[in-house]
Phi, psi and omega in degrees: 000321198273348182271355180259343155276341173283345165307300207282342176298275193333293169323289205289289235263354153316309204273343197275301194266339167292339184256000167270003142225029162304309206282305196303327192252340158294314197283348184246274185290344158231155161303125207288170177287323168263010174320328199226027141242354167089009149257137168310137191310354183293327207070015173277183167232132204247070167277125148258192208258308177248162179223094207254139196245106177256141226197076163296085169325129140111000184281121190266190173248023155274309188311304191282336195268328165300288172339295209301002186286353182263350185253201198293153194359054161046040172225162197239163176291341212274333185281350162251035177209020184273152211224331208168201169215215206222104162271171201257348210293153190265201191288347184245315154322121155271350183262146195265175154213151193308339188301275159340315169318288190303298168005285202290331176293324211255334221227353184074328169241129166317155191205182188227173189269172344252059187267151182220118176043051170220181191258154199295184166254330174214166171224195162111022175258178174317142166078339175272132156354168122352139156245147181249087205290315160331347203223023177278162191051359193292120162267151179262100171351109201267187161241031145291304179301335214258331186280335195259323172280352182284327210066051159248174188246168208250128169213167174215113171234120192236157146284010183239170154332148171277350187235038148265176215316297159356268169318251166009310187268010141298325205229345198259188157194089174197140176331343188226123180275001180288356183261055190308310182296327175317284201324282198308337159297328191270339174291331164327324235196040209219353195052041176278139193285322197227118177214113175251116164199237164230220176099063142287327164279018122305326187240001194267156184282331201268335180263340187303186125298339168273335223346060154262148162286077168284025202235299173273015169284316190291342187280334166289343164276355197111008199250181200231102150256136190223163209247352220202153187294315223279342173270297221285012178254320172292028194245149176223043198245141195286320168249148184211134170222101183272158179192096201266005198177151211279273150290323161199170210270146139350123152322146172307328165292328174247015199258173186268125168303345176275323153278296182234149188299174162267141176331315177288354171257316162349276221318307205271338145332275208308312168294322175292324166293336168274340188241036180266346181265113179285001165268334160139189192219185214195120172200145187228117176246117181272134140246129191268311189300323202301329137002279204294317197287329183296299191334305192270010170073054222216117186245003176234002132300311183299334175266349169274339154271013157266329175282339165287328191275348191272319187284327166262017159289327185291333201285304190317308184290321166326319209272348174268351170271357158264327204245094177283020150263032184223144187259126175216120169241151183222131172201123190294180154279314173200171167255150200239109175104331206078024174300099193273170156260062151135149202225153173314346157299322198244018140012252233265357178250018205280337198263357189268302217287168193257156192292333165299319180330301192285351207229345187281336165306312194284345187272314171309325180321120176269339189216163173287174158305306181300328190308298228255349162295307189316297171347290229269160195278188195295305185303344198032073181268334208252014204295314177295305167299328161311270206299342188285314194278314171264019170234327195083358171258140166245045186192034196300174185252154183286352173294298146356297165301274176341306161333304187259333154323291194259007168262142173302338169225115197295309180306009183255285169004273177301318175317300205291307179321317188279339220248308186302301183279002172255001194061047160256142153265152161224119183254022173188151191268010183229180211275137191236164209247031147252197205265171187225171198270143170305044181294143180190152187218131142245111175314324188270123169319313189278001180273167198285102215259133151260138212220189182051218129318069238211144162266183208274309186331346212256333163323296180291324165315302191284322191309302150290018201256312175254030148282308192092019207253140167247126124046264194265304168316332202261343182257000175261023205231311189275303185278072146261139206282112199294300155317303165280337155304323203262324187309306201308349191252026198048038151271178181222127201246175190182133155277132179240130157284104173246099156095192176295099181056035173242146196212143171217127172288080164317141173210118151240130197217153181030042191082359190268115172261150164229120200278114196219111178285198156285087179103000165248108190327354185232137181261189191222099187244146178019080191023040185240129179257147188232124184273078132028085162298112185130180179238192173237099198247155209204086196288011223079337188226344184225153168233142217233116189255146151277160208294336184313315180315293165301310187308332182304321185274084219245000000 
């Protein structure tokens, strides 16, 4: 009796603990098998029609758990679809940046910073892959791109630039996320239906470096652009390219409502224009500031553009519970500041204080700190005033003045003040290394629900999973290394510099010459242009043809 009960002890503590580390090692350290074939581990195939990938930058979940006190009966839409949580790490790093982060959400692989869609130089942390040192810097087949060979359309929506980091690694490839005119160029030229935020100074010919006019190249694909909320709700056009702003959009709290939308109506502009395609869509939505605001240590951008990113959670999810072919995940990259509910003043009182401690300055708040930095005059003599009229305080300190008086960034400034007096901490201007939390939500049962502990990498895996798509198939298919592909058919190739950051692939074979610019879908044979699948990517040390490209050179 007693070895049949140490049996049966044994058996329950088999089943108990084994499959959490059944879990821990699928979920972590290797690629799963079907991830990047678009089958499920089963070897069925679990496919929908859309997929909306939503990605609050910088929110950790003390930032979220801060917020949600601000919104309506202290709940969020993200508290009924949370699934699991998130590591962040990049392939060499524990701590993440946005570039990588996105990398690995758009690409199935982990990467390092400060890379966009491309495969890392080093590895060797949880969760990265093989490293293959051959294939570094190398780019990788996102599943924007992969959602688009599917024959589904495309969208990209941020409150930052569109070809910052986030955004950009959906649709880019390259090595630097600073290489903003590269980047939004190649989103030019990517066939996306829909892309809103801001970055028009990006695409204008008097700011580029290049001085091309990408503003009016879009307009010659078709797209319909628009600079303002009143064209994108009045556009009815198949393609849409908003541009709400020269670099980035307004905090929410501060922006003109007349000018520029809110995420949450983007997010329903973009799905409404995407889902005019019955095979289905692909969109990827930011809220990017919430970020920015972590950076500057700013607590009442952060709680207002989470209640804004929250609110364009709702819009996905409405749309996804009537249509139960649609997949919808949220997940940050990372969290930004250290932000706490309680600060070394309140040590030894944490348990007293009343929740208006935390939240009645900031609930009050007419502007963000940065909104309200804008305010002071050059002498920043008005210091009193500023704060009096967007905060309610009339009794600032001479510390206080002095605080936001002699620092360079006044949005820092004013944050510590406000923060000082709410019982917030912060413990960095910079990315703090946990994991943050998971959400997803899908209507059909039989599709595959992602869950648990999982890295970001497993985002972009499952994405192509229920896409239906590889990967793997689609970057030896887009990215070949170009020179030796084209010798090998007896041509003769040459990188050429034609202007200022302007670049072309020369080719010549059978008396024929061919032109393949930079960052562009098209070559230029006897000044005629032939459009591709695909771009001309240029990592800094190689240049990367797609096989569509090459087969053109006869």
């Amino acid at each position: 009796m007693k070895k049949f009960s140490v049996l049966v002890i044994m058996m329950l503590a088999f089943m108990i603990f084994v499959p959490g580390i059944i879990f821990s090692i699928g979920a972590g350290e290797t690629q799963s098998s079907g991830a990047q074939s678009g089958k499920s581990s089963t070897g069925e195939t679990s496919t929908v029609q859309n997929v909306i990938l939503m990605i609050p930058d910088g929110m950790s979940i003390e930032s979220y758990t801060f917020a949600r006190w601000f919104s309506p009966e202290w709940k969020f839409t993200l508290d009924e679809i949370l699934t699991g949580s998130v590591r962040i790490n990049n392939s060499n790093v524990p701590q993440a940046d946005s570039a990588p982060a996105a990398t690995a959400m758009s690409t199935g692989y982990k990467s390092e910073a400060p890379y966009i869609g491309c495969y890392p130089s080093v590895a060797g942390m949880a969760g990265a892959k093989e490293f293959d040192p051959k294939k570094a810097d190398t780019p990788l087949a996102t599943v924007l791109e992969a959602a688009y060979r599917s024959g589904r359309s495309t969208g990209v929506v941020s409150t930052s630039n569109v070809n910052h980091a986030t955004p950009a690694a959906f649709a880019s490839h390259f090595p630097s996320r600073k290489a903003y005119d590269t980047l939004i160029e190649q989103m030019v030229y990517q066939n996306i239906s829909v892309v809103l935020g801001a970055g028009s100074v990006y695409l204008d010919a008097k700011t580029r470096k290049d001085g091309q006019d990408l503003i009016a190249e879009l307009k010659r694909l078709g797209y319909n652009y628009v600079t303002d909320r009143k064209g994108m709700m009045s556009s009815s056009s198949d393609k849409l390219w908003g541009m709400f702003a020269p670099k980035a959009m307004n905090y929410d709290i501060d922006r003109d409502p007349n000018v520029e939308p809110s995420l949450a109506e983007m997010t329903k502009k973009a799905i409404e224009v995407l889902s005019k395609n019955k095979t289905g869509f692909f969109l990827i939505v930011e809220g990017s500031e919430i970020d920015w605001a972590g950076h500057a240590n700013d607590p009442v951008g952060m709680a207002t553009d989470i209640l804004a990113y929250d609110k364009a959670v709702k819009v996905a999810l409405d749309f996804a519970k009537k249509n139960k072919n649609t997949v919808v995940i949220s997940a940050a990259d990372h969290g930004t500041g250290g932000i706490t509910m309680g600060n070394y003043k309140t040590s030894g009182t944490y348990t007293k204080e009343p929740l208006e401690l935390y939240t009645k300055l900031i609930k009050n708040a007419k502007k963000t700190s940065f909104g309200a930095g804008l305010e002071l005059n050059k002498e920043r003599s008005n210091i009193k005033e500023v704060m009096a009229r967007n905060f309610g305080i009339t009794d600032l300190t001479a510390e206080e003045i002095k605080t936001i008086k002699d620092i360079e960034d006044t949005q820092q400034g004013i944050g510590w003040v406000i923060s000082g007096r709410s019982g917030i901490g912060w413990t960095t201007l910079g990315h703090v290394g946990g994991d943050i939390g998971l959400y997803f939500y899908c209507g059909n049962p039989a599709v595959r629900k992602l869950q648990g502990t999982i890295f970001n990498h497993q985002i972009g895996e499952y994405i192509a999973e229920v896409l239906g798509v590889n990967l793997n198939d689609l970057t030896k298919k887009l990215f070949i290394e170009a020179k030796p592909a084209l010798e090998k058919k007896g041509a003769k190739v040459e990188w050429v510099e034609t202007g200022t950051d302007k670049h072309e692939l020369i080719v010549k074979k059978s008396g024929k010459t061919y032109r393949f610019p930079k960052n562009k879908n098209y070559v230029i044979v006897d000044e005629k242009q032939i459009v591709f699948d695909g771009l001309t990517v240029f990592n800094s040390k190689t240049v990367f043809l797609p096989q569509s490209a090459i087969n053109l050179v006869k």
